[in-house]
C-alpha positions, 0 to 999 in steps of 0.5 A: 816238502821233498823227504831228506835225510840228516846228520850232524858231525864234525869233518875229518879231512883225511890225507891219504897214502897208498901202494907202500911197501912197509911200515917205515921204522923211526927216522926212515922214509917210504915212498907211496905210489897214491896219494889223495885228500879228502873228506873222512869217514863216518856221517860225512861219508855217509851224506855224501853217498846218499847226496850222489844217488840222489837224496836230498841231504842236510848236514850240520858241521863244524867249519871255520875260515881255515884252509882245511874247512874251506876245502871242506866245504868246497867238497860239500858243494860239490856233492850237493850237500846243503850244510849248516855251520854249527861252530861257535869258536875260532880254531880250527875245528877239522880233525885232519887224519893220515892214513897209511894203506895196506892191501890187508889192513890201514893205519891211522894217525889224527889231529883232533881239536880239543873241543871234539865233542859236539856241544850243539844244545838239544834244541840246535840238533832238532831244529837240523834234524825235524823233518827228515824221514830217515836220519844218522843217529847220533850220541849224547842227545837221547831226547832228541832221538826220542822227539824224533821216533815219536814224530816218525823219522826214522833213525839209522845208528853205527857205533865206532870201535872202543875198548869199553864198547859194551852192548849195555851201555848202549841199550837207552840210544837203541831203544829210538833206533830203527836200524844198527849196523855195527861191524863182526869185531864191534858185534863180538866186543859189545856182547862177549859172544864168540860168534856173530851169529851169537852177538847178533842174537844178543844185540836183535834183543835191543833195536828193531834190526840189527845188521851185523857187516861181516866184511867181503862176506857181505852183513847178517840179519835176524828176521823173525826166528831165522839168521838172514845173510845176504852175500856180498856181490863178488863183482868189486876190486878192492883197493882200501876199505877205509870208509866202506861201513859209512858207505854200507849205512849209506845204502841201508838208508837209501833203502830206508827212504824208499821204504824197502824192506830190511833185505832190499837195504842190506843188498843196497848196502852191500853195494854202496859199501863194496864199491866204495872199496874200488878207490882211495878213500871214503869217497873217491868212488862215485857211485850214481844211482843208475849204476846201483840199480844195475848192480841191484839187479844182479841178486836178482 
C-alpha cells in the first residue's frame, strides 16, 4: 500500500478581505481592494499542501448538506483529498471566519458551532489514522497517538495559541510526537523564557525535535548540543501570513515522509510556509512539487 499521511478536523471556511486601509470604527464602512473564500488554516491547510506535492492524504472531517460543507468538500476534491465524513448531527458543523488583512498583522472574526470539539470515539480516530506513515497530531486521544508510535508512524504536532499554553500541560501528547513546531510567541508563552533560544532549550526536553518558526527569519532546531537555524529564503513577496505555519508543517511532513533529515524538513518547511505567504489565504498559493525542489535547491 501507497504510504499516506492523516489528519482529523474540522473545516473552517475563511471569508477573506485585503488592501484595507483601517480598521473601520463602529457603524462606518471600509472598502477592501481583495476579496476571496476558501478553506482555513490549521490540518486542512495542511493536507491540502501536502495533496498538491503529491502526497497521497486522508482526511477525517466534519460536513453536512449545507452550502458551506458542499463548497467544502468541492475543494477537498479538487485538491485530490480523500475525506471521510465524521458528523453524526444535523447543523451546520463548518466554523466560517472573516479576516481582515494587514500588511503588518490580521484580525479575525468566527462562527463556531457549539459542538466544536471533536467528539470521534478513540476507535473511529484510529481506524482513519492506522496505516499512515507520517500524521497531524492531534489533542484529547492520547491513547490513540501512543497506538500509533508503537505501530510506527510518525506524528507531526502544532499547538494554537491560548492564554494558559503551558509547556507542561502538554508534556503527556509530546512524549508520541516526533516533530513539534510551534511559532517564537507560542515558544516564549508555554516556557516563560525570555528568549527562543531559551524556550527552545526547554520544550527539546519534552519531544524528539522540537522546531521553534521565527517568522521571515525562517525556524530553529536543537540537534545534538548545537541551536541550528536554517534561514528562511529571502525569494517570496509576502502579501498575508494567514496559514503560513500550517503550510510550514506541510513541508516539514513532506520531509517526513521522504525520511530526510530534520534539517532537509526545516528548508522544506521554510518553503511551503514562505510561499504560501505570496496570495490571499491559507491556500490560494499553489505550490507543485517541481517548484519546491527547485526553490530546495537554491540552499544548495
Amino acid at each position: 500500500m501507497k504510504p499516506f499521511v492523516s489528519a482529523i478536523a474540522p473545516i473552517n471556511i475563511d471569508i477573506l478581505y485585503s488592501g484595507l486601509s483601517r480598521v473601520p470604527n463602529l457603524g462606518e464602512e471600509v472598502y477592501s481592494k481583495q476579496f476571496d473564500t476558501q478553506l482555513g488554516g490549521g490540518p486542512t491547510a495542511t493536507i491540502i499542501a501536502l495533496a498538491r506535492l503529491g502526497i497521497d492524504c486522508e482526511f477525517g472531517t466534519f460536513l453536512s448538506n449545507d452550502l458551506m460543507s458542499t463548497f467544502a468538500k468541492d475543494v477537498l476534491v479538487q485538491n485530490n483529498v480523500k475525506f471521510k465524513n465524521l458528523y453524526k448531527g444535523s447543523d451546520i458543523p463548518v466554523l466560517v471566519t472573516s479576516i481582515a488583512s494587514f500588511p503588518e498583522d490580521r484580525f479575525f472574526i468566527t462562527y463556531v458551532p457549539e459542538w466544536r470539539e471533536i467528539d470521534s470515539t478513540d476507535e473511529e480516530i484510529y481506524q482513519l489514522f492506522t496505516g499512515s506513515k507520517v500524521c497531524r497530531g492531534f489533542d484529547g486521544h492520547n491513547q490513540v497517538l501512543k497506538k500509533l508510535k508503537d505501530e510506527g508512524t510518525r506524528i507531526a504536532y502544532d499547538v494554537a495559541w491560548s492564554d494558559d499554553l503551558n509547556i507542561e500541560s502538554l508534556r503527556e501528547t509530546l512524549q508520541y510526537v516526533k516533530v513539534f513546531t510551534p511559532n517564537d510567541a507560542e515558544a516564549l508563552k508555554m516556557t516563560g523564557k525570555a528568549t527562543v533560544e531559551e524556550a527552545l532549550e526547554v520544550i527539546s526536553q519534552y519531544v524528539e525535535h522540537a522546531i521553534v518558526k521565527i517568522g521571515k527569519k525562517g525556524c530553529l532546531t536543537k540537534v545534538g548540543n548545537e541551536i541550528l537555524h536554517v534561514p528562511a529564503l529571502d525569494v517570496f513577496r509576502a502579501v498575508d501570513t494567514t496559514g503560513a505555519g500550517d503550510n510550514f508543517l506541510a513541508g516539514v511532513m513532506y520531509g517526513m515522509m521522504q525520511d530526510w533529515d530534520i534539517e532537509t524538513c526545516m528548508k522544506m518547511g521554510n518553503i511551503v510556509g514562505g510561499y504560501s505567504t505570496t496570495e490571499l489565504g491559507c491556500s490560494k498559493a499553489h505550490l507543485t512539487l517541481d517548484k519546491a525542489i527547485k526553490y530546495l535547491k537554491l540552499y544548495e
